[in-house]
MISE-156390 format. One record per residue: x, y, z of N, C-alpha, C in turn; residue in one letter. Coordinates in pm, whole numbers, plus 32768, in hexadecimal, padded with zeros to 4 digits. Each point is the difference from the previous one (the first is absolute). Example, Ala and Ser with C-alpha at 12.3 -4.5 7.8 and 13.67 -1.06 7.14 Angstrom:
85277DC7830C7FA780778000805A80788000a
7FDD80697FB88052807780067FB3806D8049s
end
This chain:
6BC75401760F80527F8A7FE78091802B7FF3x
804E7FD4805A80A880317FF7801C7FA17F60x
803D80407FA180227FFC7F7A80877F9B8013x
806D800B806C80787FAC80007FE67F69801Ax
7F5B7FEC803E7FC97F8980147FD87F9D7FB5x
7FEA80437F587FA67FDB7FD0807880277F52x
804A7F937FEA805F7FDA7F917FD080037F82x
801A806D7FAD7FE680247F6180457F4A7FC2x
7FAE7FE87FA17FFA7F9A7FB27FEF80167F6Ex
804E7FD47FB8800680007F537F977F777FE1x
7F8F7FE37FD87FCB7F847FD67FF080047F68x
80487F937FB3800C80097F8A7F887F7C7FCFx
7FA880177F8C7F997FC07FFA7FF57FC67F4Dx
802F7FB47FBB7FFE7FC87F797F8680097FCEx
7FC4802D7FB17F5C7FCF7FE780077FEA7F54x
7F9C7FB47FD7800D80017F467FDB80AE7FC9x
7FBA804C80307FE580417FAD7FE480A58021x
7FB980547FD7801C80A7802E7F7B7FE78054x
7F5A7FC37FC47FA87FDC80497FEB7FCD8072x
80807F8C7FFC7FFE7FE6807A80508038807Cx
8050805E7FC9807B802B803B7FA280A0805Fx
7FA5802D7F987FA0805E80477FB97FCE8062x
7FB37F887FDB7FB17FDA806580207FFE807Fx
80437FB48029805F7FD68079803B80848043x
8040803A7FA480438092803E7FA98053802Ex
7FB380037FC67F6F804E80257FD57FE18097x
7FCF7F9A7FF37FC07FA0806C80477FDD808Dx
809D80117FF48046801F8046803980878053x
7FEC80617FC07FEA807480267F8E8025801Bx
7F9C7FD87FCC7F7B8039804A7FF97F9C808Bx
80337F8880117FD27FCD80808083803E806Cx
8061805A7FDC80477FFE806180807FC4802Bx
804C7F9C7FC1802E7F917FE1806980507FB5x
7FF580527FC3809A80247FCA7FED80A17FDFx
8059805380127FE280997FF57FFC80267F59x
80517F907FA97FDF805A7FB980437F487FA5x
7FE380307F6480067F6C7FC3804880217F7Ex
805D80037FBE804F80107F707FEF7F9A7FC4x
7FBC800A7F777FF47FCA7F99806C800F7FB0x
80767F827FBD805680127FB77FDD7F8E7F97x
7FEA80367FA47FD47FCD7F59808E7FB17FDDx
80067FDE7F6380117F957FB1809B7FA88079x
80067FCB804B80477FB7802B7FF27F657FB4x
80777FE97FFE80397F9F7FCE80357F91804Ex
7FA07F87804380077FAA805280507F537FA8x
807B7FD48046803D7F957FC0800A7F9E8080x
7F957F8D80037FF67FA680AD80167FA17FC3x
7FF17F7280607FDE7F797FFC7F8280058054x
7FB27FAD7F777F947FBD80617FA97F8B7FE3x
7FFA7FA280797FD57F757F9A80687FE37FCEx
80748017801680767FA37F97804680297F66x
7FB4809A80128004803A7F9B800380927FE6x
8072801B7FAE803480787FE87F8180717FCAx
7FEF805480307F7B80487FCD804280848003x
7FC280727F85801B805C7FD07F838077802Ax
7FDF807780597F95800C80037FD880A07FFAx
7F98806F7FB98012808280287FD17FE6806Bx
8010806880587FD9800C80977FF280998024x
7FBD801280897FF380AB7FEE80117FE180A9x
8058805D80488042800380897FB080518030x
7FCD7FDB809C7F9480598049808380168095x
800A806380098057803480767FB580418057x
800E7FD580847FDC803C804E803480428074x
7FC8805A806C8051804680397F977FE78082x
80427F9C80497F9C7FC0808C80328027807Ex
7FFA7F868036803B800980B57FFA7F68801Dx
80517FD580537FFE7F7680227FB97FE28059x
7F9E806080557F957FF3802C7F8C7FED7FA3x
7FE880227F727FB87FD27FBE801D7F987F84x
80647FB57FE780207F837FD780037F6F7FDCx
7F9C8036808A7FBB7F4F80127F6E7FFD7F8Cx
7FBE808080147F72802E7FE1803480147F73x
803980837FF180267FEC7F5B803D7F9D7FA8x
803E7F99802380177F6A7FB47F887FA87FEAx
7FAD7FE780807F707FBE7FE27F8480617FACx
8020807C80037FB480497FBB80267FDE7F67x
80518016801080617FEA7F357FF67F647FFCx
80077FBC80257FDF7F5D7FED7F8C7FEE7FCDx
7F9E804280507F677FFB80067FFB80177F54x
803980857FF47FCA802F7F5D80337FD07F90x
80A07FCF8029806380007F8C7FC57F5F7FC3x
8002803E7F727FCE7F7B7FB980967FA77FE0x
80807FD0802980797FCF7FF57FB27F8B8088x
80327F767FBD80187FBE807680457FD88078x
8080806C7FCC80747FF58069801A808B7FDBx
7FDD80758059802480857FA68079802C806Cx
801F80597FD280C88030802D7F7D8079805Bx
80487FE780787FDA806E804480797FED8070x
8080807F800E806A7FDC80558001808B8029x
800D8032806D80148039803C80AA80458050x
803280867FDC808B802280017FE8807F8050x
8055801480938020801E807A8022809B7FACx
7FD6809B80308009804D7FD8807B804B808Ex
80957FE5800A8049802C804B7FEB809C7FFEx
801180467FA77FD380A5803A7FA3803E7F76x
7FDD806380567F9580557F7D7FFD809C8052x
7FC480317FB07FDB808C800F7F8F7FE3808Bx
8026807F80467FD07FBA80877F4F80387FDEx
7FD780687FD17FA380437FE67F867F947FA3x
80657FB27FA57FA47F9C7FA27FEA7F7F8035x
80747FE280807FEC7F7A80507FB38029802Fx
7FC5808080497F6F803080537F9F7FD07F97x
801980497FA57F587FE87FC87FF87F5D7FA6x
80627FE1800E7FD87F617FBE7FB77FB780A2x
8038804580777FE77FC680557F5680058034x
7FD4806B7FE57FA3806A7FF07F897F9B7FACx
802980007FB57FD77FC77F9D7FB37F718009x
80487FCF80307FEA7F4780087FE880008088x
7FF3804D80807FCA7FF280767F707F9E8006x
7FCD7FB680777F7C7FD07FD67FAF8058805Ax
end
């Protein structure tokens, strides 16, 4: 697979909790879908929703994809994420270490 074909992706993923924040990350890396998944603890989430100011802990699932797999890893994380509208946005990785863009690439191949 030529690696310049196939665009490193940041997917940032909100979830309530560390349980759920494993699950998913897990499940996402074992299917292929993202090379590798960061769990970031006590975040401090301030939204509107429903009309209403909400205060929330949150735990950030980062991932390290390809925009060839994007489509699959959003319906995958939909599938699991217990949020009815969950933050899953996706941010364009302009350069990286060319050696770790291989193996993220490597990585998430199908």
């Amino acid at each position: 697979m030529k690696k310049s074909s196939n665009k490193i992706i940041v997917v940032l993923v909100a979830v309530g909790d560390q349980k759920e924040a494993v699950r998913i990350g897990q499940e996402m890396v074992n299917a292929r879908l993202a090379a590798c998944a960061n769990i970031i603890t006590g975040v401090q989430s301030i939204y509107r929703w429903k009309g209403k100011v909400v205060k929330a802990k949150e735990v950030l699932l980062m991932f390290k994809s390809t925009e060839l797999r994007y489509r699959a890893l959003e319906k995958a994380v939909k599938t699991m994420h217990t949020y009815e509208t969950p933050e899953i946005i996706a941010l364009s990785v302009k350069k990286g270490l060319e050696q770790y863009v291989g193996w993220v690439c490597d990585e998430t191949h199908s």
